[in-house]
MARZATOR-723583 format. One line per 4 residues: their letters; for each residue x, y, z of N, C-alpha, C. Coordinates in steps of 0.1 Angstrom, whole numbers, plus 5000, padded with zeros to 4 digits. Example, Ala and Ser with C-alpha at 12.3 -4.5 7.8 and 13.67 -1.06 7.14 Angstrom:
BEGIN
AS	5132/4943/5078/5123/4955/5078/5132/4967/5078  5128/4978/5071/5137/4989/5071/5129/5000/5079;
END
This chain:
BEGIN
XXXX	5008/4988/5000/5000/5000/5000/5009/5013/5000  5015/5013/5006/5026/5025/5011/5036/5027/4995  5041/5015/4985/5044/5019/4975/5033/5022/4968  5022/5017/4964/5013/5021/4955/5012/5041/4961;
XXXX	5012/5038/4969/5011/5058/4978/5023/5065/4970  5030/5058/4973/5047/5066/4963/5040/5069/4954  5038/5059/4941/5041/5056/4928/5024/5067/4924  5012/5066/4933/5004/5080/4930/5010/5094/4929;
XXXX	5018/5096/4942/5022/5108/4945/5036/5115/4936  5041/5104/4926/5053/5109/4917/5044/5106/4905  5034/5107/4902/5027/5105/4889/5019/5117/4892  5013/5121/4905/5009/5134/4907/5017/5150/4901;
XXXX	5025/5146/4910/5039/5154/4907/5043/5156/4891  5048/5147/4883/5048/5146/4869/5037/5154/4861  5020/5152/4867/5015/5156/4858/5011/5172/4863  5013/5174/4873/5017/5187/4877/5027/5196/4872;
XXXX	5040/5187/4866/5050/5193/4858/5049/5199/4844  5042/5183/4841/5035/5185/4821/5022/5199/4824  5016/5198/4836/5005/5210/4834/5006/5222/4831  5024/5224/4840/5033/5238/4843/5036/5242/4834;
XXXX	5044/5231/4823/5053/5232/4812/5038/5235/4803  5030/5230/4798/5023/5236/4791/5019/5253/4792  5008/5253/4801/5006/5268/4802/5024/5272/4798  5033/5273/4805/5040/5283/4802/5044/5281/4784;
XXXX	5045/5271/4782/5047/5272/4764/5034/5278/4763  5021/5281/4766/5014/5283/4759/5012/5297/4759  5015/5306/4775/5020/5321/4776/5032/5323/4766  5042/5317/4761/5053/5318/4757/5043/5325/4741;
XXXX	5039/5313/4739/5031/5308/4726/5027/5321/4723  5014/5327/4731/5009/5334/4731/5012/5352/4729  5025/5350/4741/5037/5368/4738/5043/5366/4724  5048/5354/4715/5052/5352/4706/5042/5358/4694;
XXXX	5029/5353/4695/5018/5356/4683/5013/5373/4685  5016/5375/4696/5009/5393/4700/5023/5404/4695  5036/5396/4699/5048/5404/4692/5046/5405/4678  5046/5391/4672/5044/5392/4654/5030/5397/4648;
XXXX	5022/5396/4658/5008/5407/4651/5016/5421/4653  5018/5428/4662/5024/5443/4666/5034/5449/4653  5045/5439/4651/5054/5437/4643/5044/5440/4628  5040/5434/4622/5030/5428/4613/5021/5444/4612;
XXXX	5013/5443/4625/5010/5460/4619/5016/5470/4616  5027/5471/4619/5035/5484/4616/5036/5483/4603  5033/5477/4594/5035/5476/4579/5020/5476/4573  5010/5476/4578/4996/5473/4573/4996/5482/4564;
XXXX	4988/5482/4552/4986/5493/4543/4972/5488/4533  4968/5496/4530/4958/5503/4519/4965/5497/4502  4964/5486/4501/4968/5480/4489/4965/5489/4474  4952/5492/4481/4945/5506/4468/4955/5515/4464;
XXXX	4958/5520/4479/4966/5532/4477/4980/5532/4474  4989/5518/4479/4998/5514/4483/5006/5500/4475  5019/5499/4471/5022/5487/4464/5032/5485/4472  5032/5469/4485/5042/5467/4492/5055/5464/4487;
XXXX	5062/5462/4494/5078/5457/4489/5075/5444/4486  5081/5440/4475/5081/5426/4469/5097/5421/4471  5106/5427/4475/5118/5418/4480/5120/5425/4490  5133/5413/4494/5139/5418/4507/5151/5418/4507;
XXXX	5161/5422/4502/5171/5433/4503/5173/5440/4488  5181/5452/4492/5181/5458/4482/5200/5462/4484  5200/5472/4476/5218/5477/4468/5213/5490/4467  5221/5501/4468/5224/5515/4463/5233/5518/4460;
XXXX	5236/5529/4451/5246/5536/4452/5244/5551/4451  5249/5561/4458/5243/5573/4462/5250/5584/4457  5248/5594/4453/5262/5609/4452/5251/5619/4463  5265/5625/4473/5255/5631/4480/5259/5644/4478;
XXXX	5258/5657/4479/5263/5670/4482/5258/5679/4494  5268/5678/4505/5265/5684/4516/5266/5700/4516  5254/5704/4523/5261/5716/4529/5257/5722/4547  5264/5731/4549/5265/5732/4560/5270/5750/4566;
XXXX	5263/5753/4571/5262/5768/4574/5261/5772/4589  5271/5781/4593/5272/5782/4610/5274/5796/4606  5266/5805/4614/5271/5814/4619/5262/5821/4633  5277/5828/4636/5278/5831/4652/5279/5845/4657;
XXXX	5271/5850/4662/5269/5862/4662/5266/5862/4681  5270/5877/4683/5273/5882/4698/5261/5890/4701  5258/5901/4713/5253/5907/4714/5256/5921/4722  5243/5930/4719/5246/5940/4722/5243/5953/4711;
XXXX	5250/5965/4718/5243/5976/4707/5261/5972/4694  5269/5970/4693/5278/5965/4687/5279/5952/4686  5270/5944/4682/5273/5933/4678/5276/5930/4669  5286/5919/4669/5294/5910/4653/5289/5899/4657;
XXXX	5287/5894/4640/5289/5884/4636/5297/5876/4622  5297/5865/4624/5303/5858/4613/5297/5846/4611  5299/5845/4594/5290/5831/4589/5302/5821/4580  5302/5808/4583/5310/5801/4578/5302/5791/4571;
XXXX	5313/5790/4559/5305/5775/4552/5314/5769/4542  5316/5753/4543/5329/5752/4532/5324/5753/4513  5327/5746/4503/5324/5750/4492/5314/5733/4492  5305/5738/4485/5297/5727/4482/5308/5713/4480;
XXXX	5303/5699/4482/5318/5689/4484/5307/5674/4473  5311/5670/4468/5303/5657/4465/5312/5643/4464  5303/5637/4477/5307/5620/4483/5298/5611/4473  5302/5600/4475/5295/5591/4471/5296/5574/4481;
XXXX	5292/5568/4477/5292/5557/4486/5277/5547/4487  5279/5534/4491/5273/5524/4486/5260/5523/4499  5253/5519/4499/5239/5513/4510/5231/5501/4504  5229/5494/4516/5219/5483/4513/5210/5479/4522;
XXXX	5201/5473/4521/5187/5476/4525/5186/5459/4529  5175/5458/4541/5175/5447/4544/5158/5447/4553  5147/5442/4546/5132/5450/4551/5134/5462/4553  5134/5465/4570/5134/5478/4571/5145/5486/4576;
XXXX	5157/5478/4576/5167/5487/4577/5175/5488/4564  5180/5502/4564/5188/5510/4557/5206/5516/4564  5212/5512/4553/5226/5514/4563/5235/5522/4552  5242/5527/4552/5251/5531/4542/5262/5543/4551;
XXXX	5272/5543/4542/5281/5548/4544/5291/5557/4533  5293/5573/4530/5301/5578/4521/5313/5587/4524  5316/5591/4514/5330/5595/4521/5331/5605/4503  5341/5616/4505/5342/5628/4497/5354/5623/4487;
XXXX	5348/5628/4476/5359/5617/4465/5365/5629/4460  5383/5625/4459/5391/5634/4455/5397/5640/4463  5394/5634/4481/5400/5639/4490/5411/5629/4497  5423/5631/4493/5439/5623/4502/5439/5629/4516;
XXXX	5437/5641/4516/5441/5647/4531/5433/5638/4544  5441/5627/4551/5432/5625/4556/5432/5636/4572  5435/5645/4574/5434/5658/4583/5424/5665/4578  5415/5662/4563/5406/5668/4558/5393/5662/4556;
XXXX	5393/5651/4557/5382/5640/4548/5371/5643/4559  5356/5643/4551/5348/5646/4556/5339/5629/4558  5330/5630/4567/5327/5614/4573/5313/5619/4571  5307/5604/4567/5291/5605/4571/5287/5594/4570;
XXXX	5278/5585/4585/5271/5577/4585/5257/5579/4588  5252/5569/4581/5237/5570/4581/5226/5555/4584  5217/5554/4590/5213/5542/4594/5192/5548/4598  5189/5546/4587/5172/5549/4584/5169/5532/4591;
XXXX	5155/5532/4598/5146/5522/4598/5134/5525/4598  5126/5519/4586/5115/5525/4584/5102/5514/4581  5090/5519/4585/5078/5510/4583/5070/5522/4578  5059/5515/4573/5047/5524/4570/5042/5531/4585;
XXXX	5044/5529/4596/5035/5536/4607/5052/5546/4612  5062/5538/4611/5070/5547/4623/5084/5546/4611  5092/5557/4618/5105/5555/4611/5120/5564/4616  5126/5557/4620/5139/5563/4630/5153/5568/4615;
XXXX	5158/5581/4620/5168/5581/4610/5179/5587/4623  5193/5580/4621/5204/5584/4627/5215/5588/4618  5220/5595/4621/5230/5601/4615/5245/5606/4623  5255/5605/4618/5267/5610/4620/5272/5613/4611;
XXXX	5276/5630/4615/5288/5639/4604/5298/5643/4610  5307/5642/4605/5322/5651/4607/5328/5655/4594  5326/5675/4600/5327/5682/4585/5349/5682/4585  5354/5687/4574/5366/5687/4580/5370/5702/4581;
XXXX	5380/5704/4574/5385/5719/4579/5386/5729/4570  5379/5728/4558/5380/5739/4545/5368/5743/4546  5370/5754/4559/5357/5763/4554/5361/5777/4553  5350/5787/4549/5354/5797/4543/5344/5810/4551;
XXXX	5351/5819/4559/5343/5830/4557/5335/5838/4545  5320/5836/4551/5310/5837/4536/5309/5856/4542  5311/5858/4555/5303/5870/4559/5306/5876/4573  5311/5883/4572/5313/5893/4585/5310/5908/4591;
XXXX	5303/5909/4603/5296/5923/4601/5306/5923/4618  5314/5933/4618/5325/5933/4628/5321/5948/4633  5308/5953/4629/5306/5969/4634/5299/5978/4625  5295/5989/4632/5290/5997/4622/5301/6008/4613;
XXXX	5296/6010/4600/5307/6012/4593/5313/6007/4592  5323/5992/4593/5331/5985/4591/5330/5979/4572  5343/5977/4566/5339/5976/4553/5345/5961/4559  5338/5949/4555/5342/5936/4560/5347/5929/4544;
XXXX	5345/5935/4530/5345/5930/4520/5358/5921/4517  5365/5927/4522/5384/5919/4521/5386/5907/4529  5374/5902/4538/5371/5892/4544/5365/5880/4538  5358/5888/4526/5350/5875/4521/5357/5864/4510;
XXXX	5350/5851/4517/5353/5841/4509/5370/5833/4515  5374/5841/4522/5385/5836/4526/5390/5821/4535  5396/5812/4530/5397/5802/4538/5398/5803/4553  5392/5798/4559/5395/5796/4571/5397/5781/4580;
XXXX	5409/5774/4581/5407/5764/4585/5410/5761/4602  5402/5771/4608/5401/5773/4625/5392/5761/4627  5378/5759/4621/5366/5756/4620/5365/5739/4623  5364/5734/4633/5355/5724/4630/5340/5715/4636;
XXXX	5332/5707/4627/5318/5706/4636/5319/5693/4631  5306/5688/4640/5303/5675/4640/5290/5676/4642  5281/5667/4640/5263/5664/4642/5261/5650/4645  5261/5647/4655/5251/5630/4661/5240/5631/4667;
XXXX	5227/5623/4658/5219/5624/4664/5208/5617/4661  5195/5618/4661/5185/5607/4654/5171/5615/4653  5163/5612/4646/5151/5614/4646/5141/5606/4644  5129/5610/4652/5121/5596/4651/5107/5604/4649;
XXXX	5098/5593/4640/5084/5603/4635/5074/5581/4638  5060/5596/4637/5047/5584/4636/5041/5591/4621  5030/5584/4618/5028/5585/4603/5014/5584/4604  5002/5591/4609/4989/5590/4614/4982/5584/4600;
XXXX	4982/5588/4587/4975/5582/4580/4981/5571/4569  4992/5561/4580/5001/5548/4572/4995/5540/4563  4983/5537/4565/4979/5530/4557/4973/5537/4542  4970/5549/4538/4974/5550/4529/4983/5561/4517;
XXXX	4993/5567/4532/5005/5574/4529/5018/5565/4530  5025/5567/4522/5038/5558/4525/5048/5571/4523  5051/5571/4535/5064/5583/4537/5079/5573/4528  5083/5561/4533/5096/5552/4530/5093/5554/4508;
XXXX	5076/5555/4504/5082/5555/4492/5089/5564/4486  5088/5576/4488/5096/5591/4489/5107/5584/4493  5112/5582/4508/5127/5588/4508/5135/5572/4512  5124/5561/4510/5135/5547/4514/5130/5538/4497;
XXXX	5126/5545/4493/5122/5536/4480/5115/5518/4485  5112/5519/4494/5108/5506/4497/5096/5499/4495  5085/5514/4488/5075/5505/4488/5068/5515/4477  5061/5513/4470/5053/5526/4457/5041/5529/4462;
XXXX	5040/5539/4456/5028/5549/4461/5020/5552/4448  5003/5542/4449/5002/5543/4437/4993/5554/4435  4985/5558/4445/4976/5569/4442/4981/5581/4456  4978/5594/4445/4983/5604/4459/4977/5609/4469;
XXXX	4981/5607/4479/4976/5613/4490/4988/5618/4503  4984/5621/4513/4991/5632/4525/4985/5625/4539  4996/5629/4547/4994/5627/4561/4999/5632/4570  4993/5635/4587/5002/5643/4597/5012/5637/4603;
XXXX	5022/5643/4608/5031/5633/4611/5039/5638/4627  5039/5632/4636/5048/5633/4646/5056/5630/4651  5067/5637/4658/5078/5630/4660/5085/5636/4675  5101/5630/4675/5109/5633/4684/5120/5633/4682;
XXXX	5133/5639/4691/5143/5636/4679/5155/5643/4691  5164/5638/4690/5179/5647/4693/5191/5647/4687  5198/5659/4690/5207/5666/4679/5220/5671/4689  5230/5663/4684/5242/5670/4695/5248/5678/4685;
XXXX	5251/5688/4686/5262/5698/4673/5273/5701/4683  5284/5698/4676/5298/5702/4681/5304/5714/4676  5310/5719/4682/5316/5733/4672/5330/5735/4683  5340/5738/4671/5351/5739/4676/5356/5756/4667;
XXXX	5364/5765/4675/5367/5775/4665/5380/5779/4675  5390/5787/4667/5401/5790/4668/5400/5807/4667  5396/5810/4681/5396/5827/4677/5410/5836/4678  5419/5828/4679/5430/5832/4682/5436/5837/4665;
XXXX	5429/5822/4656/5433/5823/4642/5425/5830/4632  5413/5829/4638/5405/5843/4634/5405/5858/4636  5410/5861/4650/5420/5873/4647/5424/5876/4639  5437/5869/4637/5446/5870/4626/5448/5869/4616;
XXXX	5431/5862/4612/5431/5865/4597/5422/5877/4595  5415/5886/4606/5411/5895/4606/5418/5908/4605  5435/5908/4611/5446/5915/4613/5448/5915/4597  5451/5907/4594/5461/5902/4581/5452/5908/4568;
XXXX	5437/5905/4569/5430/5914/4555/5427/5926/4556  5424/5932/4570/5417/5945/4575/5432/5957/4569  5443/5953/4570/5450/5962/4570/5456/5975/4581  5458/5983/4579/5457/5993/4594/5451/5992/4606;
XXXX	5432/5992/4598/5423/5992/4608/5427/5979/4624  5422/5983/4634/5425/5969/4643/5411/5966/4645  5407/5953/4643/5391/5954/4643/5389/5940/4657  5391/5944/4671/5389/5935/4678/5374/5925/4680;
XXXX	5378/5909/4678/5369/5900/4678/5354/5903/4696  5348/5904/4693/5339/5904/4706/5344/5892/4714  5342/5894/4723/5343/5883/4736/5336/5867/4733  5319/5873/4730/5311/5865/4727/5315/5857/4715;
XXXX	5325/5857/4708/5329/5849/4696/5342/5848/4699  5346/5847/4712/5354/5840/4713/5356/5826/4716  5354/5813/4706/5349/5798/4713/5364/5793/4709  5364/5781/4723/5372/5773/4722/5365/5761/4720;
XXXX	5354/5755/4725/5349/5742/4721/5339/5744/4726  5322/5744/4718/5308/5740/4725/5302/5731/4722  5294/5718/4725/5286/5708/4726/5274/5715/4730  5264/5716/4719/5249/5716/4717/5242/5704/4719;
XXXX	5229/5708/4727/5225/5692/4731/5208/5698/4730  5207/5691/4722/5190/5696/4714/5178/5688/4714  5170/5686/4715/5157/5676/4726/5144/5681/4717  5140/5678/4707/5128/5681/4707/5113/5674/4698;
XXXX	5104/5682/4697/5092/5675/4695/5084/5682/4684  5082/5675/4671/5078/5680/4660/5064/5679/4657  5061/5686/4647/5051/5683/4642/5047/5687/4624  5044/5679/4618/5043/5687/4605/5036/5677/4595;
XXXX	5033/5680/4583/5025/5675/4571/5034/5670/4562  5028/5659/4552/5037/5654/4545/5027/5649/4533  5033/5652/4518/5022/5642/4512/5028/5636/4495  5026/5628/4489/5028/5621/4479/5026/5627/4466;
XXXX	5029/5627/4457/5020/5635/4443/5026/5624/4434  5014/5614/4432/5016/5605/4416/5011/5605/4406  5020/5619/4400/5020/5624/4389/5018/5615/4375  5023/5605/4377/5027/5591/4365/5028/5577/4373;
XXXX	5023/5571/4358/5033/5554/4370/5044/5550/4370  5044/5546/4388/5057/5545/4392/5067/5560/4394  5061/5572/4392/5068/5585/4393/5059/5591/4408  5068/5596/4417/5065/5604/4429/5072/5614/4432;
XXXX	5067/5627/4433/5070/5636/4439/5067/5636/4451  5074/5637/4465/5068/5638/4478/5076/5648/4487  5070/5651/4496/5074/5666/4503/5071/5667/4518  5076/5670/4526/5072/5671/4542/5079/5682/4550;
XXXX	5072/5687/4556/5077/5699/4567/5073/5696/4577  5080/5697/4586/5077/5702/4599/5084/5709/4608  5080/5716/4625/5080/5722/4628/5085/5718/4642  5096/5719/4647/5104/5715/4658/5103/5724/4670;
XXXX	5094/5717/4682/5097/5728/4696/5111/5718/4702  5123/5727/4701/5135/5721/4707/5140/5729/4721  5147/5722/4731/5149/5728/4745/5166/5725/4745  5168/5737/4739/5185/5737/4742/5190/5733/4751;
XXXX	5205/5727/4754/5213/5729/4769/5224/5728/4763  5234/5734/4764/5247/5734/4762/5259/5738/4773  5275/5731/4767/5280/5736/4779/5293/5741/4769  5298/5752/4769/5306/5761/4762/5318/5764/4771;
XXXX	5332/5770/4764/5343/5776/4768/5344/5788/4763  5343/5801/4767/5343/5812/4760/5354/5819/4768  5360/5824/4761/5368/5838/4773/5363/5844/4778  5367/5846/4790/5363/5855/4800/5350/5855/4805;
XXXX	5344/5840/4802/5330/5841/4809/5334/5827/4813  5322/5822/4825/5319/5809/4828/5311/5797/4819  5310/5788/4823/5302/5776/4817/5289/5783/4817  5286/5782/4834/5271/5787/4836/5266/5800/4832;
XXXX	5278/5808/4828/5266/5824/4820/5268/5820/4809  5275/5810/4802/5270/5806/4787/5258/5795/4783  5259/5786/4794/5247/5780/4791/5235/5781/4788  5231/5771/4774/5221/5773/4774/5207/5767/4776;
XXXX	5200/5773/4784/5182/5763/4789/5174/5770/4785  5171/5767/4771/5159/5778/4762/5154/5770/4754  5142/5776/4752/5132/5767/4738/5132/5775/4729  5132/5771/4715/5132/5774/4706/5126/5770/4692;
XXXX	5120/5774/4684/5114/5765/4669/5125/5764/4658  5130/5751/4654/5135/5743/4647/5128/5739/4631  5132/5737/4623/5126/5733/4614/5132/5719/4603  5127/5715/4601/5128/5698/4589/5126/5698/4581;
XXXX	5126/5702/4569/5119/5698/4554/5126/5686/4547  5120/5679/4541/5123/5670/4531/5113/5666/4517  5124/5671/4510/5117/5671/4489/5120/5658/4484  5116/5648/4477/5121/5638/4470/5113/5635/4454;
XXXX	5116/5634/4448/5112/5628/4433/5120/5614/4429  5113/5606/4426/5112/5590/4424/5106/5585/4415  5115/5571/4407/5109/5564/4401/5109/5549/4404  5101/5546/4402/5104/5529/4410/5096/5524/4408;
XXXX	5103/5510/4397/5090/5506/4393/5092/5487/4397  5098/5485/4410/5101/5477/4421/5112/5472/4425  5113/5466/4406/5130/5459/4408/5138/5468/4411  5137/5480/4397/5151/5493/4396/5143/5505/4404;
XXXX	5149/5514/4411/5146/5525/4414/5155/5536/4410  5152/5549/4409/5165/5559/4408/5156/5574/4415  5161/5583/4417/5155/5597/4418/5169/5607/4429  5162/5614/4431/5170/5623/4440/5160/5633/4457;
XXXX	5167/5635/4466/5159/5642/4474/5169/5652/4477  5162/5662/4490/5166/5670/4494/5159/5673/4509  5172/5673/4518/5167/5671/4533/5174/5686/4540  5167/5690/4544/5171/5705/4554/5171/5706/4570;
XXXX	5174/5709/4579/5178/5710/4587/5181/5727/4591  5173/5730/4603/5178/5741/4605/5179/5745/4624  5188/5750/4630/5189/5745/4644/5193/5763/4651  5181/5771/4661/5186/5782/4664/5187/5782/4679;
XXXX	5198/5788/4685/5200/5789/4696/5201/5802/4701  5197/5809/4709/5196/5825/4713/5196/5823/4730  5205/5832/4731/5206/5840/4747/5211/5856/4745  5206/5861/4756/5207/5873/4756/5224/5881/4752;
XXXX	5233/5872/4752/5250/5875/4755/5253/5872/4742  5245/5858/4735/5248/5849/4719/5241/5842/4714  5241/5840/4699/5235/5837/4692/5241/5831/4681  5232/5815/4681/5238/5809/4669/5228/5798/4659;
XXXX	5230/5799/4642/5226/5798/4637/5230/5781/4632  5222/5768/4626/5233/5762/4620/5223/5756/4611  5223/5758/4596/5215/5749/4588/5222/5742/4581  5218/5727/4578/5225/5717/4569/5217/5712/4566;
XXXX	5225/5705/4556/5214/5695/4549/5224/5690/4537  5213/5679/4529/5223/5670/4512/5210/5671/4505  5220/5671/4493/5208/5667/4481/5218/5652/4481  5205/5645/4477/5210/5629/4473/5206/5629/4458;
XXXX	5214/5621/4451/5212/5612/4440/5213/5596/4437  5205/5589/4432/5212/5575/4438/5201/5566/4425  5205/5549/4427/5203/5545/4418/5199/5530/4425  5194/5525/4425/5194/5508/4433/5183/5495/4429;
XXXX	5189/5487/4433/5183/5475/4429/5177/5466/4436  5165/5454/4441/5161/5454/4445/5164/5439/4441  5162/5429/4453/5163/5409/4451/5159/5406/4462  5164/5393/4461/5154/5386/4470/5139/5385/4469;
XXXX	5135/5381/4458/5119/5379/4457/5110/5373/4472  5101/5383/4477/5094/5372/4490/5088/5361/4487  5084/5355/4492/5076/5342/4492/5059/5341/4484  5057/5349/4491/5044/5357/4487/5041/5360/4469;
XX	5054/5367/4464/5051/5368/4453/5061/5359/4441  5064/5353/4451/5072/5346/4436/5064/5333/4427;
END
């Protein structure tokens, strides 16, 4: 009797184990099918409106031309400022596409210096509902005084255009958007070629996003090239433009419209703006001031535009865009400006047939 008692109570036990192990495969089961539904809607679309991706990876090859504009200005009833920018530059460089990521990488052709070479990574992830874009730049050191206002009456003309290789900046950062009417706007067919847009239509779009801007300047060598063109005159630099190194640190939250125009088949014109509330903070080295009377904790409006024209008619794609960027910072002591942006050109191919349509 006493073993038949065992041999109940370890058959109890067992099916107590098999009961456990089930439900939990079956909770497992279950987080598994609610993840790939979630997953699964981020791509839902309006077939009407919309022609999904039919493979899954793709090839590019890109030409980009950057530009990039800083200027820095002081304050007061004599305020100067100055605007820097190097000469338009054109990279080129390969990307390839994998569903929804995009990766690529270019670099400025016809440049040996490597004390000069300009860097830019890029890494888009995009679905019909959401889409993350990150980026890293580092400009190099051929920029050029476009503009200087050093006072009233001052003639600054002997200034312009002149090399200046004091200068240098960097931009790391990311932005991220929602896509309110996904299912039958497709923002990626504009600017990720990943899917066609067959009838036109528009949508609001929201986002978030941060932006570090580095700026390095040499006012010691900007003097001197201010000594060196001015002639007689001595035209002393303001305080407030005096930088040794600032890290901008930029936080903010967008909003703006975006919409498709299919003009032809397989041809898209698409366009989007929006409108950036960003909350500065930065921590700066200036002469003769502190960190903390240069810091900045301010809001400000920012702005985003992006133009693209496309053809794509699944396998081949080709077209070009144009992305802007504009970033303002103000305090009562200084003030600074920084717009960038590329026009892209590019060309790519598309394989990997899915399952679905082959």
């Amino acid at each position: 009797m006493f073993l038949l008692s065992l041999l109940a109570s370890a058959q109890e036990r067992d099916s107590t184990r098999i009961s456990q192990k089930e439900i939990l495969n079956s909770q497992i089961s279950s987080i598994n099918s609610q993840i790939k539904k979630t997953v699964r809607g981020f791509d839902r679309l309006d077939t009407t409106f919309i022609e999904p991706q039919h493979y899954i990876f793709t090839v590019m090859m890109q030409v980009t031309h950057n530009y990039d504009i800083f200027t820095l200005r002081s304050a007061g009833r004599d305020a100067q400022s100055v605007t820097f920018a190097p000469d338009l530059n054109m990279k080129v460089g390969p990307y390839i596409g994998w569903k929804w990521f995009f990766f690529g990488y270019t670099f400025e052709l016809g440049n040996v210096n490597l004390q000069r070479i300009k860097q830019q990574l890029d890494l888009s992830i995009y679905s019909s509902q959401v889409g993350i874009d990150l980026f890293y730049r580092r400009t190099g050191n051929d920029y050029k005084l476009r503009d200087a206002r050093l006072g009233n009456g001052i003639d600054t003309s002997p200034l312009d255009g002149q090399p200046f290789s004091g200068i240098k900046a960097g931009i790391t950062g990311f932005n991220a958007y929602y896509i309110f009417n996904h299912g039958r706007f497709s923002y990626p067919a504009a600017f990720s070629q990943s899917t066609v847009q067959k009838v036109s239509c528009g949508s609001w779009m929201a986002g978030l996003g941060y932006t570090k801007n580095s700026l390095e300047v040499d006012h010691e060598r900007l003097q001197r090239l201010i000594d060196g063109r001015m002639g007689s005159m001595t035209v002393p630099l303001d305080s407030g433009l005096m930088f040794r190194k600032v890290a901008y640190h930029d936080f903010n939250l967008s909003a703006g419209y975006a919409y498709n125009w299919v003009f032809h088949k397989n041809w898209l014109f698409g366009a989007s703006l929006q409108a950036a509330l960003a909350y500065k903070k930065s921590a700066g080295d200036v002469v003769g001031d502190s960190n903390e009377g240069f810091g900045f904790h301010n809001v400000n409006l920012d702005g985003i535009g992006r133009f693209g024209l496309v053809y794509n008619c699944m396998r081949w794609y080709a077209g070009a865009s144009v992305i802007v960027h504009t970033n303002n910072y103000h305090k009562p002591r200084f003030r600074t400006n920084n717009t960038f942006g590329s026009l892209n050109m590019y060309i790519g191919y598309n394989f990997g047939l899915k399952r679905r349509y082959r």
